[in-house]
N, C-alpha and C positions, 0 to 999 in steps of 0.2 A: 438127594440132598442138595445137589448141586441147581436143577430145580427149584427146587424153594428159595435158594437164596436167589436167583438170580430175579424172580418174582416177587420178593419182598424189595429189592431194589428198583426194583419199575416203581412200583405203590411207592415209596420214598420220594423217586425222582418226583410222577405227578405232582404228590402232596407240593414239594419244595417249589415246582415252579408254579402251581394256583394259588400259595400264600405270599411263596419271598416277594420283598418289596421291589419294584421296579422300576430304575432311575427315569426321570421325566426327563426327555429333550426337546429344547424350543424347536418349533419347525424350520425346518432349513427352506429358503427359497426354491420352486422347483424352474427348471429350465423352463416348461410349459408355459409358465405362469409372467415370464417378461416379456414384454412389447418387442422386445429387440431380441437375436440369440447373435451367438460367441461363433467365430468363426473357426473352423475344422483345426486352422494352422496358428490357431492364438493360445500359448505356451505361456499362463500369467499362473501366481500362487491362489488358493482357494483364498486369502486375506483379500488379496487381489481382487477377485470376484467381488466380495462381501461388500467394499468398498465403493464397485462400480454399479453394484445393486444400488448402494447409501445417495452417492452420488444423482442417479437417475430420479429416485425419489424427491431429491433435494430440488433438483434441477426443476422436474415440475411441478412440485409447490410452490416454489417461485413466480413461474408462469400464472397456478391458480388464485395467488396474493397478490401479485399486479391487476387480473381482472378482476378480484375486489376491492380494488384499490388500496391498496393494505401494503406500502411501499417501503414500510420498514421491516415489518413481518417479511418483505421478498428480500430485503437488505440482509438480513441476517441468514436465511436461507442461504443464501447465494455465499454470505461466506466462511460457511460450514462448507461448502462446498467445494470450497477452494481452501480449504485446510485440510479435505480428507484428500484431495488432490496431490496436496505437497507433502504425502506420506507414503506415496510410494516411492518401492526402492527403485535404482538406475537401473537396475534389466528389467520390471515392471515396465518400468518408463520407456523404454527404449522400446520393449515389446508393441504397447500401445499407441505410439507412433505411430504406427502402418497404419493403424484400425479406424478407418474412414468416419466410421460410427462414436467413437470417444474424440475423435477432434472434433465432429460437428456438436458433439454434447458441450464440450470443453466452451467450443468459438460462440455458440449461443450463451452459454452463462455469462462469458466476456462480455459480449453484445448486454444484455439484459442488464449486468450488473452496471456498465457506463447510463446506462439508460435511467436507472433507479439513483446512480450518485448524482447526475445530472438533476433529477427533478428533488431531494430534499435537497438540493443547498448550492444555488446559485454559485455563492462562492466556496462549495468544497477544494474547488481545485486551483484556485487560484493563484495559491504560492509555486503550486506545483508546476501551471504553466509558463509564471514569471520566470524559474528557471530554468527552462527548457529555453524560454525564448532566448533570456541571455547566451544560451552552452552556443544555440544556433545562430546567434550574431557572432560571435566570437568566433564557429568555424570556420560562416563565413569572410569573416576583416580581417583574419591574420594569419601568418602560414605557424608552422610550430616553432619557426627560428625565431619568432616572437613574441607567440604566446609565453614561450619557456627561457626566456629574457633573462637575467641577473635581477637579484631586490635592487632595488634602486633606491628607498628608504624605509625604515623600520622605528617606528613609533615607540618607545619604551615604557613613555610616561606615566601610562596606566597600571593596570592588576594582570595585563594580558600584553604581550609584542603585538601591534601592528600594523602589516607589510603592505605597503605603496608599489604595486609596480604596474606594467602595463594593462597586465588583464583585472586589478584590481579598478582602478582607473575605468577601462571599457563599462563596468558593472556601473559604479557611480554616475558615468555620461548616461546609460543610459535610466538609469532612476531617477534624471535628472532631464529629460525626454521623454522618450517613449512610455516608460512607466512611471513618469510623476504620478496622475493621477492613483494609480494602487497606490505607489508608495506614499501618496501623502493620506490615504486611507490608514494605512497602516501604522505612519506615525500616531495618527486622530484616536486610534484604539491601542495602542499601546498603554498608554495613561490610565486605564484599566485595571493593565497587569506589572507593568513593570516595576513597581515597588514591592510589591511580592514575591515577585521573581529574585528582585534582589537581594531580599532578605534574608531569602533560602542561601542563595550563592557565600553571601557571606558569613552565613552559618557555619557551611560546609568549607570555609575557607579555599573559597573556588571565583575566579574572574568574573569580576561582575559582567564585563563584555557578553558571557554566553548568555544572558538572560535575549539580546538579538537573536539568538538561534530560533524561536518559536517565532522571532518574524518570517525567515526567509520559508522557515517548513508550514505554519500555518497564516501570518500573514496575524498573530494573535487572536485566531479565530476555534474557540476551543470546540467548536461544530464542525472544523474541516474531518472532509475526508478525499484519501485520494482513489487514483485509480488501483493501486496497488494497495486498498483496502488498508491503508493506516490510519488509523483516527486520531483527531482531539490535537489542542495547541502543541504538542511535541511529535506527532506523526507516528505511534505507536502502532505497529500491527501484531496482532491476535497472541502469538507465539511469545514475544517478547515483554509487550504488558501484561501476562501470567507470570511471567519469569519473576518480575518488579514485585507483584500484588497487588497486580490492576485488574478486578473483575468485570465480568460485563455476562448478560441475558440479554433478553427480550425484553426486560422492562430500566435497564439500567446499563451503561456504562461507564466507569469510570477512568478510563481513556481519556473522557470529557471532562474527568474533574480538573478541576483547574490546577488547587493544591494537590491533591494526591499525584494525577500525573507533571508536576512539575518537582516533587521527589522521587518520584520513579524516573522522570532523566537527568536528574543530578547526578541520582547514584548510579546510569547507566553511563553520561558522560566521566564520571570520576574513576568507575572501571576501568573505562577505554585509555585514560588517561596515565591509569597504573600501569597499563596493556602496554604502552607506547613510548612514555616518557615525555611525549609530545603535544602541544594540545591541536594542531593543524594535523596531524595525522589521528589523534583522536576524532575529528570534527568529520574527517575521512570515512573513519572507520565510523561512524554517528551513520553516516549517510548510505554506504555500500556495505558488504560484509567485510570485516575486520580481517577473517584469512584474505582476501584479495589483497587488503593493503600490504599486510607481512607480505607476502607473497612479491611485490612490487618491491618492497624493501629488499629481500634477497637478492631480487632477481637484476636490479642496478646499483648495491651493495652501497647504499645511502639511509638515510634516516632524517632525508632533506625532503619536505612534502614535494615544493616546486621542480624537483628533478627526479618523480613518479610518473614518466610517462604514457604508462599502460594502465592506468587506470582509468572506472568506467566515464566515457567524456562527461556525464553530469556532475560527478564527481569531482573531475579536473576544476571543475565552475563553481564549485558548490562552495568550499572556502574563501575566493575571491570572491565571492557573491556575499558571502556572507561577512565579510572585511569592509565589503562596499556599505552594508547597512550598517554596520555598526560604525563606521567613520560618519556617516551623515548623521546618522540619530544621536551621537555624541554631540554633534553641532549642527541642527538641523538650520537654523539660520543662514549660517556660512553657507551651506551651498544652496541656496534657496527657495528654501522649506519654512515657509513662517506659518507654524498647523499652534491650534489650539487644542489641547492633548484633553482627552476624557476623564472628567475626574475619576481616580483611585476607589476600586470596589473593596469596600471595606464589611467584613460579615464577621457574626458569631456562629461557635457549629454548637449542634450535638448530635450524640449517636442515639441511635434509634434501632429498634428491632422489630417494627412493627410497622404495616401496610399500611400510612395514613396517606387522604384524599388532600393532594396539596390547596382546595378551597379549604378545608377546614384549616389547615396552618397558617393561608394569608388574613382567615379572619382573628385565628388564635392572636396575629402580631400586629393587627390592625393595618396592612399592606394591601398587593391584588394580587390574584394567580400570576400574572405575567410576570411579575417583578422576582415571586418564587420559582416561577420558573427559569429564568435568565440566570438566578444567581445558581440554582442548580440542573447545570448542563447535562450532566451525567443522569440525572430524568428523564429517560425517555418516553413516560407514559403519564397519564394524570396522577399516579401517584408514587408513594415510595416502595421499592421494590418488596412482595411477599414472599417471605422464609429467607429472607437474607439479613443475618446479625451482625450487629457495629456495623450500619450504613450510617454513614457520614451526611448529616442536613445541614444547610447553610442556610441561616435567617442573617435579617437584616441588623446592622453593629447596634449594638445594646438590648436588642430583642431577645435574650436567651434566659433571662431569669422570668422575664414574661411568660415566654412562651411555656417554660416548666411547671410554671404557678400554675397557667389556663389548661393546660393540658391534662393536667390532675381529673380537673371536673367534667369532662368530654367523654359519656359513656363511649364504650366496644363499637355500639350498633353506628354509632355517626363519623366513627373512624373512617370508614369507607364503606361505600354503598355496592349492595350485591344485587341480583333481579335473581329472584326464580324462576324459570323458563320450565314452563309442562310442555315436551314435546308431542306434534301433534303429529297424525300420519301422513306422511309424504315429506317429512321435513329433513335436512340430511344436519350434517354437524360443520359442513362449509355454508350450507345458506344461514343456519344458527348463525353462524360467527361474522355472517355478512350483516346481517339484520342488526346487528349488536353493535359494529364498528370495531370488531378484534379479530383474531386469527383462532385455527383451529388446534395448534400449537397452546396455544393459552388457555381453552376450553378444554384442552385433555389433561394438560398439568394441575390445575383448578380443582375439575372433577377425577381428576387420578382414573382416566381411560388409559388402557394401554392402545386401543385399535379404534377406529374411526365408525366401531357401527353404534346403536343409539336405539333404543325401543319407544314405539307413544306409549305415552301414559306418564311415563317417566320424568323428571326432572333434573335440570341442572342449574348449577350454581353461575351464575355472569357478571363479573367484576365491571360497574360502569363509574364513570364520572359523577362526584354529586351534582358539580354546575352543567349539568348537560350542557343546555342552552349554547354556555359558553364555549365548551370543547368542542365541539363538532361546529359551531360558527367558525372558529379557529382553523378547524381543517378545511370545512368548504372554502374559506379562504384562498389556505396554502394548494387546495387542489385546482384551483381558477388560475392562480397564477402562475403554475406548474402546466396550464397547459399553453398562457400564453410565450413560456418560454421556448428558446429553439433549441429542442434537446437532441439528440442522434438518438433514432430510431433505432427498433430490433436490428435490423438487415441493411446496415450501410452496404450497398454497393461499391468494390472498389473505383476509385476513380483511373480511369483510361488515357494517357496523355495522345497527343494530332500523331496517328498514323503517318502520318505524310513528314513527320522530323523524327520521330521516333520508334526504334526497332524492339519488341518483348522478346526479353529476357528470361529464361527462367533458371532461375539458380540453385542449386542444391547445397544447403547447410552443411556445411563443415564442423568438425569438435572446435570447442576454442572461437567461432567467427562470432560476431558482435555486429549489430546493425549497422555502425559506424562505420569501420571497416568495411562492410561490402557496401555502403554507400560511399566511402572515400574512392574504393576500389573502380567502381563504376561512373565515379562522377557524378553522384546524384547526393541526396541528403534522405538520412533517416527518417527525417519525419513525412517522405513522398512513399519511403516502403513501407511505413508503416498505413497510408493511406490506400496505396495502391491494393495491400493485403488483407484490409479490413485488422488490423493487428491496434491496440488500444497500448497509450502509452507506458513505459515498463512494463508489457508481457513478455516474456523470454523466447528467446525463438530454440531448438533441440535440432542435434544432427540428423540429415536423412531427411528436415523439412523442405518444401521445393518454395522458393518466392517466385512472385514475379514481378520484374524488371523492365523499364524500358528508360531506353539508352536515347542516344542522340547518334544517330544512323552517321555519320561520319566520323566524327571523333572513334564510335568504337568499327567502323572495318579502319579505321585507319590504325587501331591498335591493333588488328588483328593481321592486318596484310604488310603495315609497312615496320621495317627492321632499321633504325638508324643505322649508318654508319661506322664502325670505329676509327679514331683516329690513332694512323699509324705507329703516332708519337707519345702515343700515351698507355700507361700502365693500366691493364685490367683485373680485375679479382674475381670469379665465381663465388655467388654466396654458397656457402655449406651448412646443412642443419643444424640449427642451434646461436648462428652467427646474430650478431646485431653489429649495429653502425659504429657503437663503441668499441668493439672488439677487432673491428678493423681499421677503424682511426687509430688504435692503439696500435696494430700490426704496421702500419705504414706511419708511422710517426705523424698523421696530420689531425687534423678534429674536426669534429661531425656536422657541423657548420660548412668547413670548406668540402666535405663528401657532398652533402644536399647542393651545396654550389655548382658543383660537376658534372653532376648527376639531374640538376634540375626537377630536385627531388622538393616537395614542401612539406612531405611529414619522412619521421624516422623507420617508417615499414618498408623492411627486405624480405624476401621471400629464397628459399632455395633455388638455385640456378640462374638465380639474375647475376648478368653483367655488370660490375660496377666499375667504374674511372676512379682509381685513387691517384693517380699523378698524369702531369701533362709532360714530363720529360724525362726523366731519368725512369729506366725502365729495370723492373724488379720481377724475380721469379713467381710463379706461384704459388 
């Protein structure tokens, strides 16, 4: 008996496992199958993996869209790439550090992506390096006892305080110098936007003054981009215009819109604003991340911007700098600026849910492509974006009841134009997409490919321009004169300073160091480490990174061998961890002005076990 049962439950089992249904799983990557493998002693999470699979891919499609010339296709690449990047966690991060192989991946996408901001757009970076140059005059003309001065005067008269003082002043000397001419570009386009800006502002019952902010960040150029991959006249990056309801793909970003991302930073400025109570430590927090600023508040128990010492030095500038443009453009005459401002773009919208070929809309309104395209930035491609609902189109002011009437009688078929491609044999789905003028990326979403193979015989769907002619005249343009420009190639070599004055360094990254810091530390300037390193501006440097340094062969054996003095008659203090300059000005009744005096100190950075002079005569315990 025991028998049979035991044999009608085999026959069961069989049956159950040749019929039950059985769960499908997507193929996992195998180790075999990557160019590169994991080393023995590399301890990351399986997300971890998946991620640096994503990554590798990403990285060399990029590479395969630059050699098709296809530089916005590599533009987005690259930063998907660096958003899957900033998704690992800090012992991920800290793991991959070591791994020779993810920094060369990481340094090349850096490289590649300055490369590719470099060639769309002349002036992507322009605001960005106007204020770097000021942070960099400013560290070097003044020591901190004067950068960090007392206000000196404070303007009320307006919707906004302000503040006159020295390092406001240095920013106006120099827009008033060395960058007149940007700056009087920048007035020239402003006239564009700033009636619009300000409409919004006093909508939201907010300081007309910040409608200047989208000068100092874009320069009112709603094409900027920077190095740290923020787009459009408010300097938006990826994370934070989703936040707002600022979309963007491959055929669209509205980053670029004009209106849309300048309600997207009201209501990010007006946040900051509740955040803070402040609009200068708003404007802070606008710039760097808003914990550092709290942070800085705590940590010198003020709510006063100008007496935030340890914030990031672009930051320190970023407000003066931005005080400095808005006093001029309030009165650009006065300080001598006589610009003839651009007349006020003035548009009708409507929303659209459909792919239309922006030729057919400039003849719908009786206009040219160019003009539609100027007024909508946030077009990236010949037309308006497919399967995206309530996208936002801007025609020209009174053209919108036009446009709705003519638009009625425009069959499907002339909306925008498609080619049928019979593929033939030997042909792949990168040369398709070469031949076309688009990416492969486009062709799979199009045709709904999940993987990159393709059979002849077969056909696909290829979205082109109706005015060929024109579009691709357009690019071969922008491509002539992308190559006369001097862009920074893949592989900048670091620059080496004369052997013969100067000693290499090399430095091991600390938690907490900052460029500044170890270029203060060393006597050198941030922006020579970051040359020396091949490092592109605002990339973050992680603990455990090694730089390298080179010094001025005297100066540093003389820090290293020689010991001043003490004098016999004076009071010394051992720093202790946690100390600052304030804490010991307070312990010794004197202030921080006369410690730097003593000390022949020019910034407020102590360190543990440093000797400091609090007094010349009267001698106190420790």
């Amino acid at each position: 008996m025991k028998i049979r049962i035991f044999a009608i439950l085999i026959i069961l089992s069989f049956f159950w496992n040749c019929h039950a249904p059985k769960e499908i799983q997507a193929p996992q990557p195998q180790a075999a199958s990557r160019p590169f493998a994991f080393p023995d002693t590399l301890w990351i999470s399986h997300t971890a993996v998946q991620m640096i699979d994503s990554m590798f891919y990403l990285e060399k499609k990029s590479r395969s869209d630059l050699t098709s010339g296809d530089t916005v296709a590599a533009q987005y690449s690259l930063d998907y790439f660096f958003e899957i990047a900033s998704r690992f966690s800090d012992q991920d991060r800290q793991t991959l550090s070591g791994w020779r192989f993810y920094d060369s991946l990481v340094t090349n996408a850096n490289q590649r992506f300055e490369y590719v901001t470099a060639v769309l757009d002349t002036e992507s970076t322009e605001a960005e390096e106007i204020r770097q140059d000021i942070t960099e005059i400013e560290e070097r003309s003044f020591p901190d006892s004067i950068l960090f001065s007392d206000v000196e005067y404070v303007d009320t008269s307006g919707t906004m305080p302000l503040t006159l003082n020295r390092k406001v002043r240095l920013a106006i000397k120099y827009f008033q110098t060395r960058g007149r001419k940007v700056f009087t570009k920048w007035l020239e386009r402003s006239g564009r936007y700033e009636k619009m800006i300000k409409d919004v502002l006093r909508k939201k019952n907010m300081p007309e003054e910040l409608a200047y902010l989208a000068m100092i960040e874009s320069g009112f150029n709603p094409r900027s981009r920077s190095y740290a991959r923020a787009v459009g006249m408010w300097q938006f990056i990826s994370a934070t215009g989703r936040y707002y309801g600022l979309r963007h793909n491959w055929w669209f970003d509205e980053r670029r819109d004009i209106i849309k991302s300048t309600e997207a930073a009201t209501d990010h400025l007006a946040d900051l604003y509740q955040r803070f109570g402040d609009w200068y430590l708003a404007l802070a927090g606008y710039n760097c991340n808003p914990k550092r600023v709290e942070y800085n508040m705590r940590r010198y128990r003020t709510r006063n911007y100008w007496k935030l010492r340890r914030l990031p030095r672009q930051t320190r500038n970023y407000v003066p700098t931005f005080l400095a443009a808005t006093i001029i453009a309030n009165n650009p005459d006065k300080f001598g600026f006589h610009v003839q401002k651009h007349p006020a773009i003035e548009v009708d919208t409507v929303t659209i849910s459909e792919s239309i070929d922006l030729n057919v809309i400039a003849r719908a309104v009786d206009t040219s492509y160019a003009f539609i395209k100027e007024i909508n930035p946030a077009v990236l491609r010949w037309v308006t974006p497919p399967g995206i609902k309530d996208f936002t189109l801007y025609l020209p002011k009174g053209k919108r009841a036009v446009f709705l009437e003519r638009y009625k009688s425009i069959p499907d078929s002339q909306k925008r134009s498609w080619v049928r491609h019979r593929i033939r044999s030997g042909e792949t789905l990168s040369t398709i997409a070469r031949k076309y003028h688009t990416s492969m990326s486009v062709l799979k979403s199009v045709n709904k490919l999940r993987g990159s193979l393709i059979r002849a015989g077969k056909y696909l769907l290829i979205p082109v321009p109706q005015n060929k002619a024109h579009f691709y005249a357009e690019k071969e343009k922008s491509h002539k004169r992308s190559k006369r420009r001097k862009v920074k190639r893949y592989n900048p070599a670091p620059v080496k300073e004369n052997s013969a004055e100067y000693k290499k360094v090399t430095y091991i990254v600390k938690k907490g160091d900052t460029l500044g810091e170890i270029a203060e530390r060393y006597g050198t300037r941030a922006s020579k480490i970051r040359r020396w390193n091949g490092l592109y501006y605002g990339q973050h440097i992680y603990p455990k990174q090694k730089l390298t340094l080179y010094v001025h062969k005297q100066p540093f054996a003389r820090q290293k061998s020689e010991k001043p003095a003490e004098d016999p008659n004076a009071t010394y203090y051992t720093v202790r961890p946690g100390d600052t300059l304030w804490d010991i000005a307070h312990k010794y009744g004197t202030s921080i002005k006369k410690l730097k005096t003593l000390n022949n100190k020019s910034s407020s950075r102590i360190k543990p076990g440093e000797r400091l002079k609090v007094s010349t005569n009267t001698r106190l315990s420790n």
